[in-house]
C-alpha positions in Angstrom: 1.1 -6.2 -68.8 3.6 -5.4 -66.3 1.2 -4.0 -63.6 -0.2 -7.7 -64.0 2.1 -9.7 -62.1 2.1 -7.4 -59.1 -2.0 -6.8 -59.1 -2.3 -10.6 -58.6 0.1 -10.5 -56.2 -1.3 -8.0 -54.3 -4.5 -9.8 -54.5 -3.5 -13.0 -53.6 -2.1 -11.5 -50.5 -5.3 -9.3 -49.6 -7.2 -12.6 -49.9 -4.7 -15.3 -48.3 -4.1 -13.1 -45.6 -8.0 -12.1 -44.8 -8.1 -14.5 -41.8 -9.5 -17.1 -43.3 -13.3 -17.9 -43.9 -16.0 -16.4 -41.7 -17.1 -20.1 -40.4 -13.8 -19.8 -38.0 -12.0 -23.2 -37.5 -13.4 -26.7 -38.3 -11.7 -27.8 -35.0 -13.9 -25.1 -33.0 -17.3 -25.8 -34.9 -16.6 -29.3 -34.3 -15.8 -29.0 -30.3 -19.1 -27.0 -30.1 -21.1 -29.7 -32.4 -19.8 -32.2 -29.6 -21.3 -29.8 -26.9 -24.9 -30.4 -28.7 -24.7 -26.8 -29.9 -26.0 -25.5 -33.4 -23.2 -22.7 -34.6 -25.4 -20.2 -36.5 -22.1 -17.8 -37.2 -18.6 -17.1 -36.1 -18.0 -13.7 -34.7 -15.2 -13.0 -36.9 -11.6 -12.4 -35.8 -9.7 -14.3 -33.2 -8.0 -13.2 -30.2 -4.4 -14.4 -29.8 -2.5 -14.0 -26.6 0.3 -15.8 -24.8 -0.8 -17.1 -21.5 1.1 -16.1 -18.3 1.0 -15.7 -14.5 0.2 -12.0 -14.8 -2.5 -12.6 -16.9 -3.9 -15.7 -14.4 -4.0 -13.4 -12.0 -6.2 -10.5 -13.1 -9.7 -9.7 -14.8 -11.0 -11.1 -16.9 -8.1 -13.8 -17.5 -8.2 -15.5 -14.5 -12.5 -16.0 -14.1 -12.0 -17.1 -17.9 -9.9 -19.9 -17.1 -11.6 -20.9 -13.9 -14.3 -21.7 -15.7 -12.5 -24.1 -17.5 -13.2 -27.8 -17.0 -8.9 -27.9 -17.9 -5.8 -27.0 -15.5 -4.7 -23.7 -16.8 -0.6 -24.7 -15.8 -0.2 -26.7 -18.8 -1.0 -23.9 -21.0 1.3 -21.4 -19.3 3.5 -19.7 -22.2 1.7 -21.2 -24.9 -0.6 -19.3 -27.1 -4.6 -19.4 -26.7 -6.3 -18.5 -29.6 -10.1 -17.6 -28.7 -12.9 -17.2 -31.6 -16.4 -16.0 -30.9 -19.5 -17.5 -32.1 -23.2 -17.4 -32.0 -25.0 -21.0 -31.4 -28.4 -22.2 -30.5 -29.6 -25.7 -28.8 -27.1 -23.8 -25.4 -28.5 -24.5 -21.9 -28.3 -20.5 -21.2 -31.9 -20.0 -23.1 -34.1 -21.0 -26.5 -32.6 -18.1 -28.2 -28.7 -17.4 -29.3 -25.8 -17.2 -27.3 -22.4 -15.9 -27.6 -19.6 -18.1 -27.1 -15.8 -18.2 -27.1 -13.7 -21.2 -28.0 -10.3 -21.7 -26.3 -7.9 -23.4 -28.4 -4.3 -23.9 -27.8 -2.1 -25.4 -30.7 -5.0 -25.9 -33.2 -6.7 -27.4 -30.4 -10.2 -26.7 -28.5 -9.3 -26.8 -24.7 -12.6 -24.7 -23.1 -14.5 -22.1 -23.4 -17.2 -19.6 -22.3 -20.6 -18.6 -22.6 -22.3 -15.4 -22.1 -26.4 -14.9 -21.2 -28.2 -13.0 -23.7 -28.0 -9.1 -23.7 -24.5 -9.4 -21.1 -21.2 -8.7 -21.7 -18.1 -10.8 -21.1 -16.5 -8.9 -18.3 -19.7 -8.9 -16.5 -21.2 -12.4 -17.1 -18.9 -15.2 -18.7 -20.0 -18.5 -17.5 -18.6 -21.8 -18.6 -19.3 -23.5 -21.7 -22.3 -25.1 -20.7 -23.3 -22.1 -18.5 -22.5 -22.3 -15.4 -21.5 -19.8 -12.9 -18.4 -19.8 -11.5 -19.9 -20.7 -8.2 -21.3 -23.6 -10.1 -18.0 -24.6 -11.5 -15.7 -24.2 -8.3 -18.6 -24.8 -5.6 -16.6 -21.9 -3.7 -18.2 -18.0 -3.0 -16.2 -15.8 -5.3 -13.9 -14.4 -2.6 -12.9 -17.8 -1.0 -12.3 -19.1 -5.2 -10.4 -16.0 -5.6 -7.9 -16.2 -2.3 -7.3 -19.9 -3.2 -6.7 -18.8 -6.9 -4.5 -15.9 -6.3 -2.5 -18.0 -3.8 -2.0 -20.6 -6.6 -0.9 -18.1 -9.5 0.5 -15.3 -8.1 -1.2 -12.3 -7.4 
C-alpha cells in the first residue's frame, strides 16, 4: 500500500509530462485548416528556441524567417515554438508534405514547407511553397546583403 501513492505519482508525471497528444496544438491544426491543408499527422516534438540577432543572421534561422509573410523584429527575445506536421490538399504536390508551424505565445505566426524527398536546410519554402525568390522577389545574394544589413551579421 505504501508503494501506491508514489506509483501513481510517478505515473501521473510520466503521462502529464509526455508532451502532450500526438495531434500537436489545436491552434496549429487550426492555422493549417485555414491554409486549405488536410493535417494527416503531427511529427511529434516541438522545437523551442528564443529568437535573437545571432540567430537572424545565420542558417537556417534567417531563410526560415524570410519566408515568413510576418516582420521577424517583433518576435525578437520571445520564444518560437515550431511543430512539424504532415498535410495534404498543399500547393507543393498531390502527395504529403512536411511542414513547420511557427508559433510565438500559443500563437501561429508562419511557417514552412518542404518539397517531397528534401530536407529543411536544403529546401524550406514558405507555407504555401514558395521560394524565397518568390517571397522576396530578390536573387538570394542581393536578399541576403539587405538582410544581413538589417539584422546584424
Amino acid at each position: 500500500m505504501k508503494y501506491i501513492v508514489p506509483l501513481l505519482m510517478l505515473l501521473a508525471l510520466v503521462t502529464g509530462c509526455s508532451g502532450g497528444s500526438d495531434e500537436g496544438s489545436p491552434e496549429a491544426s487550426e492555422f493549417l485548416a485555414s491554409k486549405g491543408y488536410t493535417v494527416v499527422s503531427h511529427k511529434g516534438g516541438v522545437v523551442r528556441y528564443v529568437l535573437n540577432g545571432r540567430l537572424l543572421a545565420s542558417m537556417p534561422y534567417m531563410k526560415d524567417w524570410a519566408l515568413q509573410e510576418v516582420d521577424p523584429t517583433p518576435y525578437v527575445g520571445q520564444t518560437v515554438e515550431i511543430e512539424r506536421y504532415v498535410v495534404t490538399g498543399h500547393p507543393l504536390g498531390a502527395g504529403e508534405i512536411n511542414v513547420s508551424v511557427f508559433l510565438s505565445g500559443g500563437k501561429p505566426i508562419g511557417g514552412i514547407s518542404f518539397p517531397p524527398g528534401e530536407s529543411s536546410e536544403e529546401a524550406s519554402r514558405s507555407l504555401d511553397g514558395r521560394t524565397l525568390e518568390e517571397v522576396t522577389g530578390k536573387p538570394m545574394e542581393a536578399w541576403q546583403a539587405e538582410w544581413l544589413a538589417k539584422y546584424g551579421g
